[in-house]
Phi, psi and omega in degrees: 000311173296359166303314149240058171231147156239136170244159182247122186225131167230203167224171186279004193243148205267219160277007183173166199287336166228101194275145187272352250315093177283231213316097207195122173263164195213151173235132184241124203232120171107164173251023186060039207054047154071020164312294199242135188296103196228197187100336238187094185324104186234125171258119182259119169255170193048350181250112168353177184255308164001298196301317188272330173278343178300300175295351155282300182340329190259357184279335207251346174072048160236093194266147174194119213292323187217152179250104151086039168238152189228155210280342150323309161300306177296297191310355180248003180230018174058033185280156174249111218302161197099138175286184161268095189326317193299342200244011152246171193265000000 
């Protein structure tokens, strides 16, 4: 079954209690059909809660350079069009 699944599990608390939220850990368990590179200790830095949903999108094969970003914004929150490459496969 985890062969085709991902499940996403995060938590509600960020880097601090009243979170900018920069930071937010997540454990992503199964690979979607071998999508996503899982398994493994990944730090992603600089890069947005944005980022990560663009990049299940394109695991899923609706690829979209930015999610719920207009490019003012992503420049200010250091997003990068495109997924994150290290978590897919």
């Amino acid at each position: 079954m985890m062969d085709n699944t991902l499940i996403v599990y995060s938590s509600n608390n960020a880097e601090k209690q009243h979170s900018e939220g920069a930071k937010w850990p997540f454990v992503l368990l199964g690979n979607a059909r071998a999508r996503f590179d899982t398994g493994r200790y990944t730090n992603i830095k600089e890069r947005p809660i944005n980022d990560l949903y663009a990049t299940f999108l394109h695991g899923v094969g609706a690829p979209l350079d930015r999610f719920n970003m207009d490019k003012n914004m992503a420049d200010f929150h250091h997003s990068r069009v495109g997924p994150i490459e290290d978590l897919l496969a």
